[in-house]
C-alpha positions as CSV (number, residue, x, y, z in Angstrom):
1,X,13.6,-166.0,211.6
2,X,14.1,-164.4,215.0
3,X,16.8,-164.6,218.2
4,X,15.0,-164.1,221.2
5,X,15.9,-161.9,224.1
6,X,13.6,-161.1,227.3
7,X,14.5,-157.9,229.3
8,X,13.5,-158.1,233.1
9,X,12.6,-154.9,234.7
10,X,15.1,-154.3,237.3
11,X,16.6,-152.3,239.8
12,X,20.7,-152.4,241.0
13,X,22.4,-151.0,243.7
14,X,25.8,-149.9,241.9
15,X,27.2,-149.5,245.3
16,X,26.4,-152.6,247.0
17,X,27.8,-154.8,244.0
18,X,31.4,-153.0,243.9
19,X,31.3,-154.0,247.9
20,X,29.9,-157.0,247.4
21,X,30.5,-157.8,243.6
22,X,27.5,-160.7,244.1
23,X,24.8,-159.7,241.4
24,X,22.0,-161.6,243.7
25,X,22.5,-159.5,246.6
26,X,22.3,-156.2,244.8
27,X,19.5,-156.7,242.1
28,X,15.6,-156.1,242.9
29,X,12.8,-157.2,240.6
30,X,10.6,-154.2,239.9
31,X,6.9,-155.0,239.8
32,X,6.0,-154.3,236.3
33,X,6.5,-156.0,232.9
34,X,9.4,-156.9,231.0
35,X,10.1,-156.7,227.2
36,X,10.5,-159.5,225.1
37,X,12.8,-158.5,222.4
38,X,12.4,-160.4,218.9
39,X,15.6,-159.7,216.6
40,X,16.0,-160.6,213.2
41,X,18.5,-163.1,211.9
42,X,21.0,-161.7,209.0
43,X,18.8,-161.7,205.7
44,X,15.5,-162.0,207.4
45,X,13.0,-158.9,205.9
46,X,11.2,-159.3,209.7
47,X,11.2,-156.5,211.3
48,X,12.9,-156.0,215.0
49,X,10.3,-155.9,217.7
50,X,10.1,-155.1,221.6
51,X,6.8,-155.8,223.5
52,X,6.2,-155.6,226.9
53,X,5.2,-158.6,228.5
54,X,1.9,-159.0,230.8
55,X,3.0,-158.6,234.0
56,X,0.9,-162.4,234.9
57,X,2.0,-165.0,236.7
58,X,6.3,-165.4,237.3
59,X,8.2,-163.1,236.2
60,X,10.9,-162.9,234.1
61,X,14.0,-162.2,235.8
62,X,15.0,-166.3,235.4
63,X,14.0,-167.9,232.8
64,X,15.5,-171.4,231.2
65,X,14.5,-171.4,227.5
66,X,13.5,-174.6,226.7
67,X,12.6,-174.0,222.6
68,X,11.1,-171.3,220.4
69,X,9.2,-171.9,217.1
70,X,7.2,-169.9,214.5
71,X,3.3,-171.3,214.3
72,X,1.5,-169.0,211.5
73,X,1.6,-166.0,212.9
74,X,2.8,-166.6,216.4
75,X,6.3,-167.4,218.0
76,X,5.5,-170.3,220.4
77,X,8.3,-169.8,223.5
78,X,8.6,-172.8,226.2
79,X,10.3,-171.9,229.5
80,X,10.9,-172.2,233.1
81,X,10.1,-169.4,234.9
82,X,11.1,-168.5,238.3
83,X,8.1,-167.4,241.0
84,X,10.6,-165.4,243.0
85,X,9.1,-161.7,243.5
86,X,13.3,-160.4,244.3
87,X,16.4,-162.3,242.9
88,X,17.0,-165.5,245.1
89,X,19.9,-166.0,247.3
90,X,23.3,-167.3,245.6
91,X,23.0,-171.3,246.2
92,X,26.3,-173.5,246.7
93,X,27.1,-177.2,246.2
94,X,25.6,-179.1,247.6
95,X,22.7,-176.7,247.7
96,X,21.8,-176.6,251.8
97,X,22.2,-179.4,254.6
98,X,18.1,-179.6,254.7
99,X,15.2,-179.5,252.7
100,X,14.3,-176.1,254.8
101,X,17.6,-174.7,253.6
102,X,17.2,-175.2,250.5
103,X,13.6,-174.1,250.2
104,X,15.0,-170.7,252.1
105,X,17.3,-169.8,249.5
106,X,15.5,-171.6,246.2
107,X,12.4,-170.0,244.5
108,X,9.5,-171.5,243.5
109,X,10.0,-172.7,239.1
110,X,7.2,-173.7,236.6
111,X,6.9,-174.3,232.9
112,X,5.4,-171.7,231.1
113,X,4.3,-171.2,227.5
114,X,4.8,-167.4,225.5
115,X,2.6,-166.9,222.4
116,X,3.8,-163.8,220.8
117,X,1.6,-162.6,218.1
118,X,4.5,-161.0,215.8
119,X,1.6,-158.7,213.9
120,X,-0.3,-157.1,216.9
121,X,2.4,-157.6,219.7
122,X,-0.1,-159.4,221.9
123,X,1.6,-161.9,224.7
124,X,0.0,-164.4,226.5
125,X,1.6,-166.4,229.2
126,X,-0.2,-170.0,230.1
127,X,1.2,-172.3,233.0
128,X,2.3,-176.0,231.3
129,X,3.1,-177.5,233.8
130,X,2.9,-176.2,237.6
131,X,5.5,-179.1,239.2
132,X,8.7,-177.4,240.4
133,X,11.1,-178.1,237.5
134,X,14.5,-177.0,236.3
135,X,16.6,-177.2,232.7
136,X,14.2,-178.5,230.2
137,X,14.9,-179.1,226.9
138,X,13.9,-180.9,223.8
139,X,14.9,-183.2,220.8
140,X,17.9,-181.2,219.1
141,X,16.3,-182.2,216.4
142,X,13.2,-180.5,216.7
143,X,15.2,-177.6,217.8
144,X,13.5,-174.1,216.8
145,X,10.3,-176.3,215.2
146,X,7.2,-177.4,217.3
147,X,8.1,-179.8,219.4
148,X,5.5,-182.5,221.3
149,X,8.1,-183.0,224.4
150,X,9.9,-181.1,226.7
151,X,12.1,-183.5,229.4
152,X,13.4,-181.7,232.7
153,X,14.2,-182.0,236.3
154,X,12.0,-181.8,238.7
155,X,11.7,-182.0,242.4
156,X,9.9,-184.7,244.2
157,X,7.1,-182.4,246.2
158,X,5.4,-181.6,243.4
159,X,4.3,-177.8,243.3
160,X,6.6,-177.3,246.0
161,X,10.3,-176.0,246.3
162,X,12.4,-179.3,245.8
163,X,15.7,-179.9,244.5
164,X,16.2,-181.7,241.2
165,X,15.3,-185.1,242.0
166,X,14.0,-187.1,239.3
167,X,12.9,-186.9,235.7
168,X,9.9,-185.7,233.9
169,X,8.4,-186.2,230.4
170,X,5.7,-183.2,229.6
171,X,3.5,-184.2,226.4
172,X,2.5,-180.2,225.7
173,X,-0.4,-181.9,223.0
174,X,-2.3,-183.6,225.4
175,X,-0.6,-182.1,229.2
176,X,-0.2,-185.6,230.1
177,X,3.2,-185.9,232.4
178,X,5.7,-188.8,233.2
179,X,8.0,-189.4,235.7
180,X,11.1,-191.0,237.3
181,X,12.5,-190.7,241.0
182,X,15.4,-192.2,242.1
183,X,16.1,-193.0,246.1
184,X,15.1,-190.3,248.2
185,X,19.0,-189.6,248.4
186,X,19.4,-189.2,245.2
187,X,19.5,-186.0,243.2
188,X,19.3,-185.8,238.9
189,X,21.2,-182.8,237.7
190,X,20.5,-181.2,234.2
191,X,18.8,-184.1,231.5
192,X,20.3,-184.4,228.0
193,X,18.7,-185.8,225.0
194,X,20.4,-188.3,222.8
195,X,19.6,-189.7,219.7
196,X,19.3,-193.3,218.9
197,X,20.2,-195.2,215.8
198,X,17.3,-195.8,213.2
199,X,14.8,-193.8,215.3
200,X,15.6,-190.7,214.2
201,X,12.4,-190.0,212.6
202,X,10.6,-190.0,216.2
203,X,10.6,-187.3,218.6
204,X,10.9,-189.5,221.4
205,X,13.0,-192.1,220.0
206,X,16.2,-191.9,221.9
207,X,17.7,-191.3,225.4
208,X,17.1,-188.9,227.6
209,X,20.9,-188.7,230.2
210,X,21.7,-187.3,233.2
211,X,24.3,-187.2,236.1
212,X,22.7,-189.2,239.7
213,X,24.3,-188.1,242.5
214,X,24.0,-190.3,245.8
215,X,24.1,-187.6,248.7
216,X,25.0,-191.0,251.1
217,X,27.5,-192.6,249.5
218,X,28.9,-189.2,247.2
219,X,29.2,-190.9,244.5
220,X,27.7,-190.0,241.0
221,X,26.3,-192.5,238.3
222,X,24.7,-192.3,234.7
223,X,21.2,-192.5,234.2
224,X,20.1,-193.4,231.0
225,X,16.2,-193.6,230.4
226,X,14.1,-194.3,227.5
227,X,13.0,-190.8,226.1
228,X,9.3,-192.3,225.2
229,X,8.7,-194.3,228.7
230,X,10.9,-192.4,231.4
């Protein structure tokens, strides 16, 4: 019934980006809440809300929607969030000669969980998953529904800043988590689910793809894995 849009609380130096004209070196993340703004779609009798969001944990000046779904009374989000307390410096391919580099310029991402309680305005924020993890996503299928899986890069240091390295399978019903790593050269970009012919009915029945990229030989290959054993 709803679009979702989060407001971060922000400041910008107007004169800086016309000299500049990079938005990351000229925005500053204030250190209060943001507003998560639900709109309703055309015909919907909801009614448009804006509630400020607990200033907990990361904020929300980055954040990589992974799905949203009604649950009773509550709109369930899914996203990464960034831990960055200031926007982080602009990143270019191929992200940093070393792992110190890129660490210097990369903040710190997690998977969070919004529960929105569309009567009272109430938000709670809870950490799924505290790897550091990029681009999830979910069966298109279960796409604004409740979904049991959320697939997404993540780095190969756990908690710590990584780049996108291998593949991980989050169950959000039981927090159990499954992974793939490639070579330590090797680097997965964004992961992309595909269905598979006569499993339609299962969540995890197809194919989760991504691009490999071999940082020794620069060459990149497709990775196909099997969305219920990555």
């Amino acid at each position: 019934n709803y679009a979702i849009f989060i407001q971060p609380n922000i400041d910008a130096n107007a004169l800086q980006f016309m000299m500049s004209k990079e938005p990351a070196k000229t925005l500053t993340v204030r250190d209060s809440p943001g507003t998560l703004h639900l709109i309703p779609r055309t015909g919907s009798k909801r009614t448009q809300l804006g509630i400020k969001i607990p200033a907990q944990g990361p904020s929300e000046t980055d954040v990589q929607f992974c799905n949203a779904y009604e649950d009773g009374g509550n709109v369930i989000i899914d996203a990464v969030l960034s831990e960055a307390s200031s926007t982080a410096k602009s990143l270019s391919w191929p992200w940093g000669s070393s792992l110190e580099e890129y660490q210097s310029a990369a903040s710190k991402k997690s998977l969070w969980r919004y529960t929105v309680d569309a009567i009272s305005g109430l938000v709670t924020k809870t950490q799924l998953l505290g790897t550091h993890c990029f681009f999830g996503t979910v069966n298109p299928a279960v796409s604004s529904q409740k979904h049991k899986y959320v697939y997404m890069a993540v780095g190969a240091l756990g908690s710590e800043v990584a780049p996108p390295q291998g593949i991980a399978r989050l169950d959000c019903e039981t927090g159990q988590t499954s992974s793939w790593m490639p070579d330590p050269r090797e680097f997965c970009g964004e992961p992309m689910y595909a269905q598979r012919q006569g499993l339609e009915n299962e969540e995890d029945g197809g194919y989760i793809l991504s691009v490999l990229y071999n940082g020794k030989a620069k060459q990149n290959e497709l990775v196909v894995l099997e969305a219920s054993n990555i």
